[in-house]
N, C-alpha and C positions, 0 to 999 in steps of 0.2 A: 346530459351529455348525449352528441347523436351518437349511432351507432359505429359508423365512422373512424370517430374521433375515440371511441373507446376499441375500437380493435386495431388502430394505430397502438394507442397504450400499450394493450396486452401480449402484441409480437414484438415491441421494442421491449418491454420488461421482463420478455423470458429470454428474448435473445442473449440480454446484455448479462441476464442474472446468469446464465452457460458461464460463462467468464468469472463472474462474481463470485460463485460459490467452490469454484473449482481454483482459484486465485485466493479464496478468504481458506480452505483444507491447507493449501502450501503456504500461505504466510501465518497462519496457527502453528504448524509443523516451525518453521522456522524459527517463529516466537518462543519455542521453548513449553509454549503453556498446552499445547497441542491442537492437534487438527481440527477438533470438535471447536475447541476456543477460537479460531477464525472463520468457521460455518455459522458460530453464536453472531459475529462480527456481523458477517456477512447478510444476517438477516433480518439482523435488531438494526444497524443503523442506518438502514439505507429508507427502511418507516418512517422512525424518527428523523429524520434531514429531509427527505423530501416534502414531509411533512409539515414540517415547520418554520423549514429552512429561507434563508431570502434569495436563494436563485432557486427560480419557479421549474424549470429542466435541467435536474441534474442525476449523477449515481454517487453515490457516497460509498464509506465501507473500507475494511483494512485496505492499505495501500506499503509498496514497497519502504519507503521510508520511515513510517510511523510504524512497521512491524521490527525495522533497524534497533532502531530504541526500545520498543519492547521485547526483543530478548534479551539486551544489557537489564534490563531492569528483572526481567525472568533469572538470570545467573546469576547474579546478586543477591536476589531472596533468597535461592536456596545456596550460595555457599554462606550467606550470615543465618543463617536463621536454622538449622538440622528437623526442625518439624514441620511436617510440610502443609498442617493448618495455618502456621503460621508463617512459614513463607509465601502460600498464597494468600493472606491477609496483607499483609506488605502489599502484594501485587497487584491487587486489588486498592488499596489502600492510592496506590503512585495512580490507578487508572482514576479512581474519581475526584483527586486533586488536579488531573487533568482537565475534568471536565468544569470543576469548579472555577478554576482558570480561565477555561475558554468562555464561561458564562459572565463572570467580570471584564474578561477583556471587550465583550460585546456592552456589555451593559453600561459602562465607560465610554464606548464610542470610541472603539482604537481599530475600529475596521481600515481608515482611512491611511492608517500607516505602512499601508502597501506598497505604497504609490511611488515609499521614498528608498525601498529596498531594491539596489542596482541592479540590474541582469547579471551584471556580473559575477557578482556576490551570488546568486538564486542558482548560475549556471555551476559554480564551485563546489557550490555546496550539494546541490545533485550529483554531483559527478562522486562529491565524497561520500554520499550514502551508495552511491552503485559498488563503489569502490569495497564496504564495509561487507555488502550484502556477499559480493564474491568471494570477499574473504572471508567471510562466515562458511559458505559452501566449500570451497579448497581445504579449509582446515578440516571441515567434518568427513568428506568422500577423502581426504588421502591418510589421516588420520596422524597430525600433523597437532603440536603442544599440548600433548600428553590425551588424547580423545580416544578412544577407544575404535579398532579396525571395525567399519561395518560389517554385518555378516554378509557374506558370499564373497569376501575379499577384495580389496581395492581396485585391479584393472577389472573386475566385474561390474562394478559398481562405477567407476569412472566409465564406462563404454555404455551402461545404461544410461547415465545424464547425459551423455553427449550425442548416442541416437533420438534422446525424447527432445533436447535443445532444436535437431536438425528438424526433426519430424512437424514438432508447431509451426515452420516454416515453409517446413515440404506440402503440407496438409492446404496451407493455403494456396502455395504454391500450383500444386495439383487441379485443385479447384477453377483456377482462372483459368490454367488450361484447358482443361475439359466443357468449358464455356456453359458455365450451370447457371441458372439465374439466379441472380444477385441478392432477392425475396428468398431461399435455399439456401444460397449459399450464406448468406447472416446467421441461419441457423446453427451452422457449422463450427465450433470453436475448435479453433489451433489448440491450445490448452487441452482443454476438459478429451477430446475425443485423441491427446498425446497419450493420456493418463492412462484412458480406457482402454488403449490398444496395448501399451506398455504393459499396462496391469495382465491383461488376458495373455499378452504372449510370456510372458515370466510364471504363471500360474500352469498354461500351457505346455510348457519346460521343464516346469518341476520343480525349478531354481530357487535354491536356499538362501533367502534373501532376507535383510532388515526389513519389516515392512513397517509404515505409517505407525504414529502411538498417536491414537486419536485423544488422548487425556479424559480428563474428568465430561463423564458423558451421563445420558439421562436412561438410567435400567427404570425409572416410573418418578412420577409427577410429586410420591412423595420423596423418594431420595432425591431427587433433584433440589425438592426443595430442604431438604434436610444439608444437602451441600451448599446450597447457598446463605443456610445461616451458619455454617459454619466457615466459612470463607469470608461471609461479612467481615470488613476490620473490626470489630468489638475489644477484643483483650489489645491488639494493637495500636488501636487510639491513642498513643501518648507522645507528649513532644518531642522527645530522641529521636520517636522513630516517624515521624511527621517530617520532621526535617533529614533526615535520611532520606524519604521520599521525595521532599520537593525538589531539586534538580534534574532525575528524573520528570516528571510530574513537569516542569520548564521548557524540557526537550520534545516531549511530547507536545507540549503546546504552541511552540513556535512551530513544529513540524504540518501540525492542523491549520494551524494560522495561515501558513506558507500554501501549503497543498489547496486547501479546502478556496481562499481568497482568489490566489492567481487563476486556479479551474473557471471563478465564477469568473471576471474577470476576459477570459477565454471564450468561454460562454455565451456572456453579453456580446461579444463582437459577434456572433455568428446567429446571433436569435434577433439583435440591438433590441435587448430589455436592458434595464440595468438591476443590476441585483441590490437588494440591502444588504452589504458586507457585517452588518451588526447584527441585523440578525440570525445570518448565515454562522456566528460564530457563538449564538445564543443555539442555535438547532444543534451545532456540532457536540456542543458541550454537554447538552442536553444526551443524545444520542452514544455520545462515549460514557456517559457515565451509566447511562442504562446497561449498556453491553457490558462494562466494568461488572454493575448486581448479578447480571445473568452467565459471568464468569467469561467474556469472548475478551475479545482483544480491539483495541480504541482502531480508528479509524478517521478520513478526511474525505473530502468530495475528490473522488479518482477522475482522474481527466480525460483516460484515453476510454474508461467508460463511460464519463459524461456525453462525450463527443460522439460517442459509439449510438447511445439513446437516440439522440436527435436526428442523424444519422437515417438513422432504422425507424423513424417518423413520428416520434414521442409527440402528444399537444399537451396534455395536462400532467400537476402534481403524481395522477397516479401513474404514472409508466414508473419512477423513481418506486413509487412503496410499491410494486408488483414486485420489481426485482429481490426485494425483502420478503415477500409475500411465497413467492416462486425459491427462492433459499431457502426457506423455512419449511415447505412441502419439500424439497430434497432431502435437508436434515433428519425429518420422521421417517420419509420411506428408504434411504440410502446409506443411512451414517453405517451401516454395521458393513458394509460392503468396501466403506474408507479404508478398513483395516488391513484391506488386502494389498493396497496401492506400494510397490516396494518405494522405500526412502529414498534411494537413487533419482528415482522419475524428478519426486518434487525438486531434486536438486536442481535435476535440468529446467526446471519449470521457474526454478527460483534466478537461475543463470540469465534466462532470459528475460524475469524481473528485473534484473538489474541493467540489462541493456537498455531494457525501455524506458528506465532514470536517466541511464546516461547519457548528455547533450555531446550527439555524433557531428553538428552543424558546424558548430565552431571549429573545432579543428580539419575538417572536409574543407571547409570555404577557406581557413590558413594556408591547406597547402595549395587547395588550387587554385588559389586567385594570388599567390604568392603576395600573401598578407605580412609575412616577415621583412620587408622591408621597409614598412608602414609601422614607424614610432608610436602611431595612437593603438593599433593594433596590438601590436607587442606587450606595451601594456594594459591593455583591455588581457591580454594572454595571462599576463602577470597576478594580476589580481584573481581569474578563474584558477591558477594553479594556488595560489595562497591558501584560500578560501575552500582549492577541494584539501590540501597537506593538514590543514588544522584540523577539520573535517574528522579525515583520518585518524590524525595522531592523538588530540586534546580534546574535544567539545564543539557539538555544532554549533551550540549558543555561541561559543566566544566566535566560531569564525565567522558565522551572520554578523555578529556583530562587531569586533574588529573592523571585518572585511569592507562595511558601510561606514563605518568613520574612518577608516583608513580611505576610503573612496572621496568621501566629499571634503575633507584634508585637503588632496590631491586635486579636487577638482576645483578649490577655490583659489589656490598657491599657484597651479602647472596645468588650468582649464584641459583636464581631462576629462574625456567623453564616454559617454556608457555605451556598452555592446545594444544594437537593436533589439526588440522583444517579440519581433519576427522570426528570429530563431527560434524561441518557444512553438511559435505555430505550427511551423514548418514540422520540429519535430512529434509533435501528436499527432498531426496529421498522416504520418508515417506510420507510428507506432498502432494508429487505431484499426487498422486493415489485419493485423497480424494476431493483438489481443481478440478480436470479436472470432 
């Protein structure tokens, strides 16, 4: 490799991993299993997929929706289970039938079934994880069915998420103004540099505050690994609790499936490689289920950090494992420092997770191009709101899938038309200026 080409790598794989490891702290936090567990994410799987994976430029790693599911699946273990060896056995247990999953579904050759999942349906169903992720934060910062008042009190606590939510936007905001160059200003993450200042001015103040539970963390190489054989599923092995896990362990998978395909997908249009979707979905599988051993939290190919990589001048595999590489040097020298971050911050950190799921296109271009009066439209509308209510209320699986036989039903009987997949672009394109 010339020189060149390897210091392209290594400024696209720290810029992106800023984002990475400060995005994998708050969706650990949010997962329930804690902060450390999506730093674990953050740095084991973006090795593992870039690695092995079948799109040659990507970033992988917890992503807003796949962390949706993993705290249903975190809340679960510990209200059936009162031991918490054993609830994190469960949890673990649901992460590497994920991964076992996504390794048969590539192994099969079911990459190709992307092709036939509607926008529609893909745009509903994001919209219904944004939906969850907000209401995951609302009910924690106002302390809302039966949760316990954060410390330092709710409008405390609400006024810190919602200056950290402003600030990742100010931050970049600020930067364009001040006309810094663009090689500097990459450096800069909205995010990570909310957290820090957040954190310093709260610390600064004195202010008695929830801070971050980083979870099960590494005091030395052998308790670490003394946790991890006790976390292993070993006593949990048995079919009751197998099948307990797999629906979970389902959700997960279609979420990988979804995430990790469409990104490559995304990808190829702007590199024109084509990716092998099977074996992107053998790398995935692989990669979740290592982080599952190592205690993090599963993961998909992130797309506004894929986008970000290339972006910022990635040519080889290794710009992707830097990012893991460069998380993983944060982790040894930073983790004790995680503890300080108040909980508030990640909320607003996680707020703006959720926008950046959320497909803003569709309904922008409804009102302004007065799309309501356009039958095909209307129901292109119809089905996006279905698909996000089941979302919501029942099972992502059933509304994916519902929402794609309810589609092509429709479109064989009443030649209905699917929303463009230019929406997609449009909106990462967006989103990727903001995460970097």
């Amino acid at each position: 490799m010339d020189g060149k080409r390897f210091l392209g790598d290594v400024t696209a794989g720290l810029t992106v991993s800023f984002a990475a490891i400060s995005l994998g702290a708050a969706f650990g936090a949010m997962s329930g299993r804690g902060a450390f567990a999506g730093m674990i994410g953050a740095a084991v799987i973006p090795i593992i997929a870039s690695t092995f994976g079948g799109t040659r430029l990507q970033a992988s790693g917890p992503t807003a929706p796949m962390t949706a599911v993993s705290a249903l699946t975190v809340a679960f273990a510990y209200d059936n289970f009162p031991e918490k060896a054993l609830a994190e056995q469960f949890i673990t247990l649901v992460f590497l039938l994920n991964a076992v999953c996504l390794l048969v579904a590539g192994a099969v050759r079911l990459g190709k079934l992307i092709s036939y999942v509607p926008n529609v349906v893909i745009l509903g169903f994001m919209n219904g994880i944004a939906l969850l992720i907000w209401k995951d934060q609302f009910v924690k910062v106002l302390a809302i069915n039966g949760k316990p008042i954060m410390e330092g009190g709710i409008v405390l606590n609400i006024i810190l998420a919602l200056i950290t939510f402003g600030m990742i936007y100010g931050i970049v905001w600020v930067l364009k103004k001040l006309n810094i160059r663009k090689q500097i200003r990459s450096l800069i993450s909205g995010v990570l540099w909310s957290i820090i200042i957040m954190t310093g001015i709260s610390l600064a103040l004195g202010l008695s505050l929830e801070r971050i539970q980083l979870g099960n963390t590494i005091g030395s190489l052998t308790e670490f690994g003394a946790m991890l054989a006790n976390y292993f599923p070993s006593e949990i092995l048995q079919q009751r609790y197998i099948i307990m896990a797999i629906p979970f362990a389902l959700q997960l998978t279609l979420l990988a499936y979804l995430d990790s395909l469409l990104t490559a997908l995304i990808i190829d249009r702007m590199t024109r490689e084509k990716s092998n979707l099977n074996r992107e979905l053998v790398a995935q599988g692989l990669a979740n289920g290592m982080s599952g051993i190592f205690q993090g939290i599963p993961g998909a190919q992130a797309t506004i950090r894929s986008v970000l990589l290339i972006k910022e001048g990635a040519q080889t595999r290794l710009a992707g494992v830097l990012i893991g590489l460069f998380a993983l040097l944060s982790i040894l020298l930073f983790k004790d420092y995680l503890a300080l971050v108040p909980a508030a911050v990640f909320v607003g950190v996680l707020l703006k997770a959720g926008l950046d799921v959320f497909d803003k296109d569709f309904p922008t271009y409804y009102l302004q191009y007065q799309w309501f009066n356009s039958p095909v439209r209307n129901i292109q509308l119809l089905f996006i709101i279905y698909t996000t209510v089941i979302t919501v209320l029942i099972d992502l699986n059933i509304a994916v899938l519902t929402g794609t036989a309810f589609f092509y039903i429709s479109k064989y009987f009443w030649k209905v038309q699917d929303v463009e997949s230019d929406f997609e672009q449009i909106s990462e394109a967006e989103g990727e200026l903001i995460t970097g």
